[in-house]
C-alpha positions as CSV (number, residue, x, y, z in Angstrom):
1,X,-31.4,10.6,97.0
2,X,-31.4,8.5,99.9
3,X,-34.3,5.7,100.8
4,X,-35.8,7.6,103.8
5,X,-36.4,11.2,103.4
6,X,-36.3,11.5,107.1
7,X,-33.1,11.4,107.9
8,X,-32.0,8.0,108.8
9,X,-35.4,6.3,108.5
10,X,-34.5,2.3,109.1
11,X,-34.6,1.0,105.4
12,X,-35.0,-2.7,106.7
13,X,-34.6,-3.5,110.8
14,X,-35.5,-5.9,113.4
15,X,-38.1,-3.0,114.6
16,X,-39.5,-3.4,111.3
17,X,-40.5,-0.1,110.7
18,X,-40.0,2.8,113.1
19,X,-40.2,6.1,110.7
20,X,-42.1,7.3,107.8
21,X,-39.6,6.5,104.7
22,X,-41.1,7.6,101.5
23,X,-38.3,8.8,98.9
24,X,-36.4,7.5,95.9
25,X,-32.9,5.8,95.0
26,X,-31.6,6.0,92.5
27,X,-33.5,5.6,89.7
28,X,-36.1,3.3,90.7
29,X,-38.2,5.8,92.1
30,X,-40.3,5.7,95.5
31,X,-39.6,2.1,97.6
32,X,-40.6,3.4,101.4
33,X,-43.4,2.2,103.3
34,X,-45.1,5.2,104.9
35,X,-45.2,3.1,108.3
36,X,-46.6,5.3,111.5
37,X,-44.9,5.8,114.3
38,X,-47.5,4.0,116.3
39,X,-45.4,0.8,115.3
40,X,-43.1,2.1,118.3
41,X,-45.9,1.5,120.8
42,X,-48.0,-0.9,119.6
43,X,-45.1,-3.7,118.1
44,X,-44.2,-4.4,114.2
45,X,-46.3,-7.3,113.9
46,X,-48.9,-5.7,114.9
47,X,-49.4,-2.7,113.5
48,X,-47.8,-3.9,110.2
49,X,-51.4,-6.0,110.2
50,X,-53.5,-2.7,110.5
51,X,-51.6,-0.9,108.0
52,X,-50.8,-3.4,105.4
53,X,-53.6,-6.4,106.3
54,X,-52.3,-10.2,106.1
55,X,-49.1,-11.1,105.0
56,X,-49.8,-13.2,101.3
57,X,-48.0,-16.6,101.8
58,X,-44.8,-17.5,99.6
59,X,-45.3,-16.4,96.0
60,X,-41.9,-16.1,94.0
61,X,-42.1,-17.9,91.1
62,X,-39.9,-20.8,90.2
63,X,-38.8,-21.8,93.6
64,X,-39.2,-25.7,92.8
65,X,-40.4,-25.9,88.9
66,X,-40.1,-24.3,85.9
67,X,-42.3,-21.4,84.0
68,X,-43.0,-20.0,80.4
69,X,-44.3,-16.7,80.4
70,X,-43.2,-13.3,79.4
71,X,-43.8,-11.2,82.4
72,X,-41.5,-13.3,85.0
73,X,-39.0,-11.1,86.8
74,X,-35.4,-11.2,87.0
75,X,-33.9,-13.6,89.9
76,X,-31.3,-12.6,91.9
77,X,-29.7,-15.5,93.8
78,X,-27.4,-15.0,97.0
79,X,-25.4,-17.9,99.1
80,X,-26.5,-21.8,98.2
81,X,-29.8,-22.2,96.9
82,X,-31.8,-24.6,94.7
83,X,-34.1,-23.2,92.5
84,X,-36.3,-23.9,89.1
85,X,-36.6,-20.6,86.5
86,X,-37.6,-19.4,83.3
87,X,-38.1,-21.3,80.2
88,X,-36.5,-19.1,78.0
89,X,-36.4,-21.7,74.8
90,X,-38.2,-24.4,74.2
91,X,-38.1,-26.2,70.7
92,X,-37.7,-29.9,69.1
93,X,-36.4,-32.0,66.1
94,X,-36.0,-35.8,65.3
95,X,-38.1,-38.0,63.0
96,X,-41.6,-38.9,63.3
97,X,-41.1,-42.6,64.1
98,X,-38.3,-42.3,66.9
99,X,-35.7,-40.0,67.8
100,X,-37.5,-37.4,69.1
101,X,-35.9,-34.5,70.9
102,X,-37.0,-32.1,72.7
103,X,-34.6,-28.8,73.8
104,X,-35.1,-26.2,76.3
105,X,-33.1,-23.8,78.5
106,X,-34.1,-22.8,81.4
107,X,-32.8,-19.9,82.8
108,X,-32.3,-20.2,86.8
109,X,-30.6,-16.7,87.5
110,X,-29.6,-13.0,86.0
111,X,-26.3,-12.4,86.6
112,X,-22.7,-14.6,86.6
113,X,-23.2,-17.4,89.1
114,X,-20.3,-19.2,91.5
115,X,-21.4,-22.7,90.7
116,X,-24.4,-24.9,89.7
117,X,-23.6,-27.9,91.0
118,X,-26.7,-30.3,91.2
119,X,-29.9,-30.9,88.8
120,X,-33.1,-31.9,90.0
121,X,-35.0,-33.7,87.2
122,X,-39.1,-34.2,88.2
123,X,-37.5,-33.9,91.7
124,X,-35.0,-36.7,91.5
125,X,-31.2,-35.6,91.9
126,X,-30.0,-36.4,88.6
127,X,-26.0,-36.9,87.9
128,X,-24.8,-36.4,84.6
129,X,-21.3,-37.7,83.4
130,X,-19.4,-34.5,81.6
131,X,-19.8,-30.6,81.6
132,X,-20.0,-30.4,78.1
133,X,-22.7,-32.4,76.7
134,X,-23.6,-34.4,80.0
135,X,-25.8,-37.9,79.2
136,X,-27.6,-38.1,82.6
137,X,-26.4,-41.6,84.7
138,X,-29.0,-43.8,85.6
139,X,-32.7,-44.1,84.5
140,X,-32.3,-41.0,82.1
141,X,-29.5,-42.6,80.3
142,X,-29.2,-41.9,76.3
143,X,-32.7,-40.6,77.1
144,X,-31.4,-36.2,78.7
145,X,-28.1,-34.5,78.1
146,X,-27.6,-31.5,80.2
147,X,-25.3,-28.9,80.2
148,X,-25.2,-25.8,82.9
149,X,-24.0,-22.0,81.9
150,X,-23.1,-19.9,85.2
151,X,-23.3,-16.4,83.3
152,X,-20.2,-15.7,82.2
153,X,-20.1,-12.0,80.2
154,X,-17.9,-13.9,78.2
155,X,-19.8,-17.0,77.5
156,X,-20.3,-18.6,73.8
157,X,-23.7,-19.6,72.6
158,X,-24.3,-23.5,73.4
159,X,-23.1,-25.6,70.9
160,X,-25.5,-28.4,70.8
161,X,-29.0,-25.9,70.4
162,X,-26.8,-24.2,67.9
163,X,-26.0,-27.7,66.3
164,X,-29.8,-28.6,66.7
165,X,-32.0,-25.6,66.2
166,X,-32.2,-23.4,63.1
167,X,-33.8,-20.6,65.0
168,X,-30.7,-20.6,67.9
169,X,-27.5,-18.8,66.4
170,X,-24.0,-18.7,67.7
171,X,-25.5,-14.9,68.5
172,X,-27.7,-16.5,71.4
173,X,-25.0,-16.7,73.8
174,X,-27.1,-15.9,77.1
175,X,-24.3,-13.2,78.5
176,X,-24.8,-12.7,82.3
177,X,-27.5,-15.4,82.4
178,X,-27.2,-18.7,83.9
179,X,-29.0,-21.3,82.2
180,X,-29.1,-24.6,82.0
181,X,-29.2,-26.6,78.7
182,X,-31.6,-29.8,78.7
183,X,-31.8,-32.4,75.1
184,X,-34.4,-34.8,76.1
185,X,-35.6,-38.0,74.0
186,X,-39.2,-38.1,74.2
187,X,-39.9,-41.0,76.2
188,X,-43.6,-41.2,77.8
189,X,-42.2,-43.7,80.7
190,X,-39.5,-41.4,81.5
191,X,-41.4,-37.9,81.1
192,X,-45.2,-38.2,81.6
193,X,-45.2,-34.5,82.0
194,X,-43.7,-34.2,78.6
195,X,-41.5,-31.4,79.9
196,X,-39.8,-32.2,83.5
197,X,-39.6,-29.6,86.4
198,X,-35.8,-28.8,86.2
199,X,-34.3,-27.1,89.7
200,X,-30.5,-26.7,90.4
201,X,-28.4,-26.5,93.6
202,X,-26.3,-23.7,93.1
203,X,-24.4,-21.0,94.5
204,X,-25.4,-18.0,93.8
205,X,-23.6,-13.9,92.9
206,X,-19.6,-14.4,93.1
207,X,-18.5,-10.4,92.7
208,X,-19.4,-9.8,95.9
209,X,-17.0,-7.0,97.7
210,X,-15.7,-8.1,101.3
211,X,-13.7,-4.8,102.2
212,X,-11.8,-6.8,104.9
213,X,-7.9,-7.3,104.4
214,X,-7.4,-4.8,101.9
215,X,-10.8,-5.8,99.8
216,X,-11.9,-8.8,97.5
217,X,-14.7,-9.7,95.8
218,X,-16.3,-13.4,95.2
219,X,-19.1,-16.1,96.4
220,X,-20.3,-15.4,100.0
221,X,-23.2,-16.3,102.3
222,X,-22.3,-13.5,104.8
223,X,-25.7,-11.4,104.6
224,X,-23.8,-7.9,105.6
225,X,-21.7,-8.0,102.5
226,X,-24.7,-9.4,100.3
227,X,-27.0,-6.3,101.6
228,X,-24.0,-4.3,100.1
229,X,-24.1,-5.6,97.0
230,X,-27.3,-5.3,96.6
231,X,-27.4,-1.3,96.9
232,X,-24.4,-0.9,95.3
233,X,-25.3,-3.8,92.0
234,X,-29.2,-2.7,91.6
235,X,-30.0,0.4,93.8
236,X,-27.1,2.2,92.3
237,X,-25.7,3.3,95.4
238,X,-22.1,4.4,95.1
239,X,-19.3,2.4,97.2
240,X,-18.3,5.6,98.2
241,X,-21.2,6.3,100.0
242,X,-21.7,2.9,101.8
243,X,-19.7,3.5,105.2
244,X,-17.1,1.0,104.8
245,X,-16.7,0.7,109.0
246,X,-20.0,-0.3,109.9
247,X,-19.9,-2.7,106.9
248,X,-16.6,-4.5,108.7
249,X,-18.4,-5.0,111.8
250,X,-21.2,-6.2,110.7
251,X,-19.4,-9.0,108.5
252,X,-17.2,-9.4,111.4
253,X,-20.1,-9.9,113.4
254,X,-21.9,-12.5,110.9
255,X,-18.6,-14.6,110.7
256,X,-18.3,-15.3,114.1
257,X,-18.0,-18.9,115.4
258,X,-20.9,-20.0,117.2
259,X,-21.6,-23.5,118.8
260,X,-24.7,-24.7,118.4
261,X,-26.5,-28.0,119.6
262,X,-24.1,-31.4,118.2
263,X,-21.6,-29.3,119.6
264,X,-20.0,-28.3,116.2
265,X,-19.7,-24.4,115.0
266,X,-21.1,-22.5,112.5
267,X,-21.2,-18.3,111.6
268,X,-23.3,-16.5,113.8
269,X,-25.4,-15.4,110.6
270,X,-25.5,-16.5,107.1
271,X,-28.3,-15.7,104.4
272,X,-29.3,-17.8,101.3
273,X,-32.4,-17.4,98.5
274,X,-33.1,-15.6,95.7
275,X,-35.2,-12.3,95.3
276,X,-37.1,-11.1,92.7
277,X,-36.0,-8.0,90.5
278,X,-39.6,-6.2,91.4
279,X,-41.5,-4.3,93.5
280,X,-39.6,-2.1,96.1
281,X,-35.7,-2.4,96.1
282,X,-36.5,-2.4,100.5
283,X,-37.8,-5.7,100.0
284,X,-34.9,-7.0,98.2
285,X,-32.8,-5.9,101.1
286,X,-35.6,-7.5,104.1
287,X,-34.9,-11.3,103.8
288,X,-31.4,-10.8,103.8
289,X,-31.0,-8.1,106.8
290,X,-34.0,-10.2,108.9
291,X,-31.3,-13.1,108.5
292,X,-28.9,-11.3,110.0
293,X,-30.9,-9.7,112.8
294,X,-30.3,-6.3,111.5
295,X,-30.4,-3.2,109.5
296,X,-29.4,-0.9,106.7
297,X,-30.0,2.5,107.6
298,X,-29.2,5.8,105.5
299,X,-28.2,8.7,107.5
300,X,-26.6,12.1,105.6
301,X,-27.0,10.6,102.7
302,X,-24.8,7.6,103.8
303,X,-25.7,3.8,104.4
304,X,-24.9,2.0,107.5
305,X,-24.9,-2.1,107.5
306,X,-25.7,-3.6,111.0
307,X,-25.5,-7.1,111.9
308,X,-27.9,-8.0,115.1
309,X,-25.4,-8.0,118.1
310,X,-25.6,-5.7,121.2
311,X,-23.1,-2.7,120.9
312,X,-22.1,-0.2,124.0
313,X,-23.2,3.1,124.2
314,X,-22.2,6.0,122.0
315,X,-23.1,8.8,123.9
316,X,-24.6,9.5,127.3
317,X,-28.0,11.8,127.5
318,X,-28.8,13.4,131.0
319,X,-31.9,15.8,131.7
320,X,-29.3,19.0,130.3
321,X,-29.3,17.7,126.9
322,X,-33.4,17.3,126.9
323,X,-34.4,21.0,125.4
324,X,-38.7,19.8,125.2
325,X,-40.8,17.3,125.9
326,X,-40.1,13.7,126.6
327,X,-43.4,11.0,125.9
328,X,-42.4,7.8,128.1
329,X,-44.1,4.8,127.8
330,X,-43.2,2.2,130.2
331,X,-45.8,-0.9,129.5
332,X,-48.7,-1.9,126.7
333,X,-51.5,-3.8,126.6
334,X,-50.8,-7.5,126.5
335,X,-53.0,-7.6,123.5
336,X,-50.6,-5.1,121.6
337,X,-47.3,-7.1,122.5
338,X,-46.1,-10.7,121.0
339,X,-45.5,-13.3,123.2
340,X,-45.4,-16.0,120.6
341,X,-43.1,-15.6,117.1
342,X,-43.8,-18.1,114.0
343,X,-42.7,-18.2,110.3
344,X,-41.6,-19.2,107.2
345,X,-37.5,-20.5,106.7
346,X,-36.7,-22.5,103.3
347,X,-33.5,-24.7,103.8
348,X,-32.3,-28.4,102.6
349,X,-34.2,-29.5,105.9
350,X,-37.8,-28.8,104.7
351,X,-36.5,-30.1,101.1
352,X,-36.0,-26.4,100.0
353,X,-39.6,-25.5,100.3
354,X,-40.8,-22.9,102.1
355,X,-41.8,-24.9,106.0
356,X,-42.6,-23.8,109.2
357,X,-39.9,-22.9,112.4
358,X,-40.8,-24.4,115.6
359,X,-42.4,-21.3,116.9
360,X,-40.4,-19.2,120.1
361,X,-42.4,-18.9,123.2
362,X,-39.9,-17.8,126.1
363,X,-36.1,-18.2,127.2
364,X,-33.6,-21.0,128.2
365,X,-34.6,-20.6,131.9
366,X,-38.6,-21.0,130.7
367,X,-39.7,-22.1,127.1
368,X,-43.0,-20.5,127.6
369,X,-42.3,-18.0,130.1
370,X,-43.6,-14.8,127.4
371,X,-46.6,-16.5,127.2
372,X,-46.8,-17.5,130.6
373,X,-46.6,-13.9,131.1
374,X,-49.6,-12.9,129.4
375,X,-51.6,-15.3,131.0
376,X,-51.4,-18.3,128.5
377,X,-53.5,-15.9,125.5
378,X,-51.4,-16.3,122.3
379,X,-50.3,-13.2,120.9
380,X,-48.8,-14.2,117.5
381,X,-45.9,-12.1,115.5
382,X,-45.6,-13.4,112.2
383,X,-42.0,-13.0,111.1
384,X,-40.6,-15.1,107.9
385,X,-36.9,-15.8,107.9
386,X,-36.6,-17.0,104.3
387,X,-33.0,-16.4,104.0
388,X,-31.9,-18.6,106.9
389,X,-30.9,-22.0,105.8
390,X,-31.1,-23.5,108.9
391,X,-33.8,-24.3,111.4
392,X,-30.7,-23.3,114.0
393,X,-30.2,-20.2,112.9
394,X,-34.0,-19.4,112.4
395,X,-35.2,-20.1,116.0
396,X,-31.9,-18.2,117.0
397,X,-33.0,-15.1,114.6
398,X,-36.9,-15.3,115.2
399,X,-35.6,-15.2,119.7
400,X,-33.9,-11.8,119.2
401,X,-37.1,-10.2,117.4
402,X,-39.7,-11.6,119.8
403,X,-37.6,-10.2,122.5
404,X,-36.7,-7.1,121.0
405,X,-40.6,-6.7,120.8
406,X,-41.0,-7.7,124.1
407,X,-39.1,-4.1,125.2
408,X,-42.1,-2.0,126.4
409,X,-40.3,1.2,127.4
410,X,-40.1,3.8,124.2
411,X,-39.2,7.1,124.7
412,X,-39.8,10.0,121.9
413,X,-37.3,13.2,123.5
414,X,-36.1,16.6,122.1
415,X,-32.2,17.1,122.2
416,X,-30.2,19.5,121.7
417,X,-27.3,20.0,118.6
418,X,-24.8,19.0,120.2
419,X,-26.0,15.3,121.4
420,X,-28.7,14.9,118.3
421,X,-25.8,15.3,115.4
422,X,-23.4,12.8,117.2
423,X,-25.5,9.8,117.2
424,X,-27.8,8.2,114.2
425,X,-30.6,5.1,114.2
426,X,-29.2,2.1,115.4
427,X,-26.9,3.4,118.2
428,X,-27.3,2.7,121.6
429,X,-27.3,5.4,124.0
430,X,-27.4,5.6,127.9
431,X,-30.5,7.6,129.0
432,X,-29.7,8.9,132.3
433,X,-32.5,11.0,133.4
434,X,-32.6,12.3,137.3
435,X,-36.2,13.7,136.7
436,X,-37.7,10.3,134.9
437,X,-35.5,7.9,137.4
438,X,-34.3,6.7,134.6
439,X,-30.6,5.1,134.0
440,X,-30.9,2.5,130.9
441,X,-29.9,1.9,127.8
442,X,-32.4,2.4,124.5
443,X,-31.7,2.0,120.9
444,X,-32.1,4.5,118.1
445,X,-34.8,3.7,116.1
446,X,-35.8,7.4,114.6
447,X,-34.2,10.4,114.2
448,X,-35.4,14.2,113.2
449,X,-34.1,17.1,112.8
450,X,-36.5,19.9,113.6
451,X,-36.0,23.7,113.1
452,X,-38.8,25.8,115.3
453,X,-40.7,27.7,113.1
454,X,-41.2,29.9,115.9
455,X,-38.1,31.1,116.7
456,X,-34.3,30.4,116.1
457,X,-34.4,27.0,117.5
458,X,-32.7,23.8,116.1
459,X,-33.1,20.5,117.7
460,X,-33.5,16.8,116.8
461,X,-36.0,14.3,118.0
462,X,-35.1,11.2,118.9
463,X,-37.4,7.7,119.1
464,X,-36.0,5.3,121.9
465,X,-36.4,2.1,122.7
466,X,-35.0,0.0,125.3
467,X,-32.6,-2.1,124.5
468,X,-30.3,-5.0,126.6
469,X,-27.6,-7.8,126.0
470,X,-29.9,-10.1,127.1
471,X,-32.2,-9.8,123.8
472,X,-29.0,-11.9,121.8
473,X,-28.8,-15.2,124.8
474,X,-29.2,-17.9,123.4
475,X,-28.8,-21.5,125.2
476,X,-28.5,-24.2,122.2
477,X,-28.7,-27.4,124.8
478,X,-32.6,-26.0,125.5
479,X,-34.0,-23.8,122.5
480,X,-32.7,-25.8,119.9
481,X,-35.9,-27.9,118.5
482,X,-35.4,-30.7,116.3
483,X,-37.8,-30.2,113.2
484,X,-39.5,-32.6,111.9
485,X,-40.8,-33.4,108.2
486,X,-42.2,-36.6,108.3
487,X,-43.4,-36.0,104.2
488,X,-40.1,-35.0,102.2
489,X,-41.7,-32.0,100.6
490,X,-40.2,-32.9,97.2
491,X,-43.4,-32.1,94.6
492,X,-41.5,-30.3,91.9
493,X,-44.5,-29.1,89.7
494,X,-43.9,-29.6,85.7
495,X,-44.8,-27.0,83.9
496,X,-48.6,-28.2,82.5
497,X,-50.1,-30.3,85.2
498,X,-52.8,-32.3,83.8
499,X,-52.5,-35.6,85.2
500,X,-54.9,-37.9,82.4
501,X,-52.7,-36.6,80.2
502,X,-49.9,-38.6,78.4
503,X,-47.8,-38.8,75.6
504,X,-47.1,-41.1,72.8
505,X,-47.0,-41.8,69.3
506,X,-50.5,-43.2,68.4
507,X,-53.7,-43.3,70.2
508,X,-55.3,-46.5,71.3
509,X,-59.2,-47.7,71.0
510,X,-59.9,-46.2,74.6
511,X,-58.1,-43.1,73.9
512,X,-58.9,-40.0,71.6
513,X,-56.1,-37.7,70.2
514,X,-56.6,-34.3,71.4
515,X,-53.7,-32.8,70.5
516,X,-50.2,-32.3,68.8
517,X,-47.4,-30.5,69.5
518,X,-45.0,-30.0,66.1
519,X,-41.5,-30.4,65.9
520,X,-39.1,-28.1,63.2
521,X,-38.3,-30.1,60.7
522,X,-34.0,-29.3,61.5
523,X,-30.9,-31.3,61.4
524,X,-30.0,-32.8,64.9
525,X,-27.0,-35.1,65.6
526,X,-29.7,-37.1,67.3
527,X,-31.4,-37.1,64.1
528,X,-33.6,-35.7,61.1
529,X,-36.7,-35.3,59.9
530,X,-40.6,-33.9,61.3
531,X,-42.5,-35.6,63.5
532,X,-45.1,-34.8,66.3
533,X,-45.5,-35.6,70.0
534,X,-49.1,-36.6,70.3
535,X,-51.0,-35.3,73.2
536,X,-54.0,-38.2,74.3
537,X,-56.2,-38.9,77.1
538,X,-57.9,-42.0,78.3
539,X,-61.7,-42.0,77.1
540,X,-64.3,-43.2,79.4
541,X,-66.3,-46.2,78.0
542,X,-69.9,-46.3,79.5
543,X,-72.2,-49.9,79.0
């Protein structure tokens, strides 16, 4: 079953949401949004507000520290990211007067990874000197040994937790997880957390299929191949049934060269993050075709990949192939139409935390001409581009939406067979109408096939909106913004934040023990024995 039970309902598009979607794929069960069609008219931003309310800000768990719970979800992470995760172990050994160790792994994503190729210890970039049983260089030193798994489905159970830990058997080998093994001496100078925030730079899924030159599969940021993966790896749609031409040019389309700013090139689109394995599997697909500037739409029971670019006509529609009513609507209320687009983008540049893109207000020629437009009154679209890694490309992305939005003239027509079965959401068509004065070129955002229940009659209906090349210019030298961060947004949380607490062996005279945490008694190389870390905190004297 396909994601939109109307045929070819946009699953995830720059028009947001143009057609009510409710179905089911594969086995996951219903993921559409039952969006109106007033979204058309009245702009996604919008009417996304009326229907849904505020969007909640950044929630995903793990982005820049470390968790113990039970109910976290699965991370799926795509392209170059850095990123805490799931403490899936935690335990300790060593004697009670030194030696103490502590040993955790932290689980960062859940499948086979490319790479992980920096740690983050309490936020600090910490370098450790071998793969196998890595002593960290610098401060750390002799104090944390690391060691990073990428998920192999082959991959042995760690050695040292196995050499260390009682309760962690060579049958704990972590297939398909990538982990990352910490052994840290307890030291209060050098942990006053007691357990560190742990984040990795990595990158992410490497069995991702490029169909290109006769078909491969490895690590990519190209978001048109990842949105592939993605139904094909965790919606459980088919290859077969993912149209393998549209999937070209879209990749195509996201590899080509463009020059931005400093004069230098980069891809026209690339997508990098990490989503989580819950909710609706449309959501998982959003951040990475909103990076792109485009869609995945099912049609026939087929999926169709679309990077943003503009595209000639399919198919020309004159007043002959109009068999019922057209609704034209040429302008809306400035109150119903953005003129001002802000959001969200998480990149090394904001210190991989979520941050703010300077917000787009016009064009090259005018940098404010859409609100100039509207009279100077703000009309704000809210549109986060989490997957873009670059302030570039998200200034670049968040311009085509605005002025996609900015396209007031939708048409909703009746066509016949013959024109209706030949073309599918997306597509631009030339609407050459002699009774509307109408020569133009719309995109495809809904389409219905209707049989008259009063008669033998067969049509499909079609939702327009107006579409031009001009929506993709771009003019680096002007609408390129230098962001600034004057803070480095480097807070990597510990796990348990309770700054007057600290830990040590004894307390002091102004300090009262309030609690322990036990160690197994277990042989260690580091060490044997029982011994706890004491948990203290400073005691107010009063005269």
């Amino acid at each position: 079953m396909g994601i939109g039970v109307a045929i070819g309902a946009l699953v995830s598009s720059i028009a947001g949401a143009a057609s009510t979607a409710v179905a089911a794929i594969g086995g996951f069960g219903a993921i559409g949004k039952a969006v109106l069609t007033t979204a058309l008219s009245v702009g996604v931003n919008i009417a996304s507000k009326k229907l849904f309310g505020p969007k909640p800000p950044d929630q995903k768990q793990g982005r820049s520290g470390n968790l113990r719970t039970s109910t976290m979800p699965h991370h799926v992470v795509l392209g170059e990211v850095r990123k805490g995760g799931l403490i899936a172990y935690v335990n300790g050994s060593g004697p009670s007067n030194n030696n103490k160790w502590l040993y955790l792994a932290v689980v960062v994503a859940s499948h086979e990874v490319e790479s992980m190729d920096t740690l983050h210890v309490g936020g600090t970039e910490t370098a450790f000197d071998d793969l196998d049983n890595g002593n960290a260089v610098g401060r750390l030193h002799d104090y944390a040994f690391f060691k990073f798994h990428t998920g192999s489905p082959t991959q042995a159970a760690d050695a040292v937790l196995v050499a260390a830990n009682a309760n962690w058997t060579t049958a704990h080998q972590f297939k398909g997880r990538a982990y990352v093994r910490a052994e840290l001496r307890e030291s209060p100078a050098r942990f006053p957390s007691f357990i560190p925030a742990l984040t990795v730079t990595m990158k992410g899924a490497k069995d991702i299929y490029d169909p290109r030159a006769g078909g491969s599969t490895g690590y990519t940021k190209n978001p048109a191949l990842q949105a592939a993966w993605v139904l094909e790896t965790y919606c459980n749609v088919p290859r077969a049934r993912i149209d393998q031409t549209s999937l070209e040019t879209a990749a195509d389309i996201c590899d080509e060269s463009v020059t931005i700013k400093d004069l230098s090139s980069v891809n026209r689109y690339e997508s990098s993050g990490f989503f989580e394995l819950q909710g609706h599997p449309e959501d998982w697909l959003d951040p990475i075709t909103r990076a792109m500037a485009g869609a995945v739409v099912e049609h026939n029971g087929n999926y169709y990949i679309y990077a943003g670019a503009y595209t000639s006509p399919v198919v020309t529609i004159t007043d002959d192939d109009i068999v019922g009513d057209i609704l034209y609507s040429t302008a809306r209320s400035t109150l119903e139409r953005p003129n001002t687009i802000k959001g969200i983008f998480v990149s090394p540049e904001t210190y991989d935390a979520p941050a703010e893109y300077i917000a787009v207000t016009g064009t090259a020629a005018d940098e404010n001409e859409f609100l100039n437009e509207d009279n100077g009154v703000e009309n704000v679209m809210e549109w986060d581009l989490e997957f873009c890694q670059t302030h570039e490309q998200a200034r670049r992305v968040a311009s085509i939406i605005l002025r996609t939005n900015r396209m007031d003239e939708t048409i909703e027509c009746d066509v016949n067979l013959q024109i209706g079965l030949d073309v599918k959401p997306w597509d631009t068509v030339t609407l050459n109408s002699t009774v509307l004065g109408i020569n133009d070129t719309f995109r495809i955002l809904d389409h219905k096939r209707v049989v008259d229940p009063q008669g033998p009659r067969a049509y499909v209906t079609l939702s327009l909106r107006k579409v031009a090349s001009s929506i993709y210019d771009w003019t680096p030298a002007s609408q390129e913004k230098d962001l600034n961060i004057s803070t480095p947004v480097t807070p990597d949380e510990p796990v348990e934040t309770t700054p007057s607490v600290i830990v040590g062996d004894e307390p002091t005279n102004d300090e009262e023990q309030v609690g322990s945490i036990y160690l197994n008694e277990q042989s260690s190389n580091r060490g044997t024995g029982r011994g706890p870390f004491i948990v203290r905190k400073k005691v107010e004297k009063t005269s």
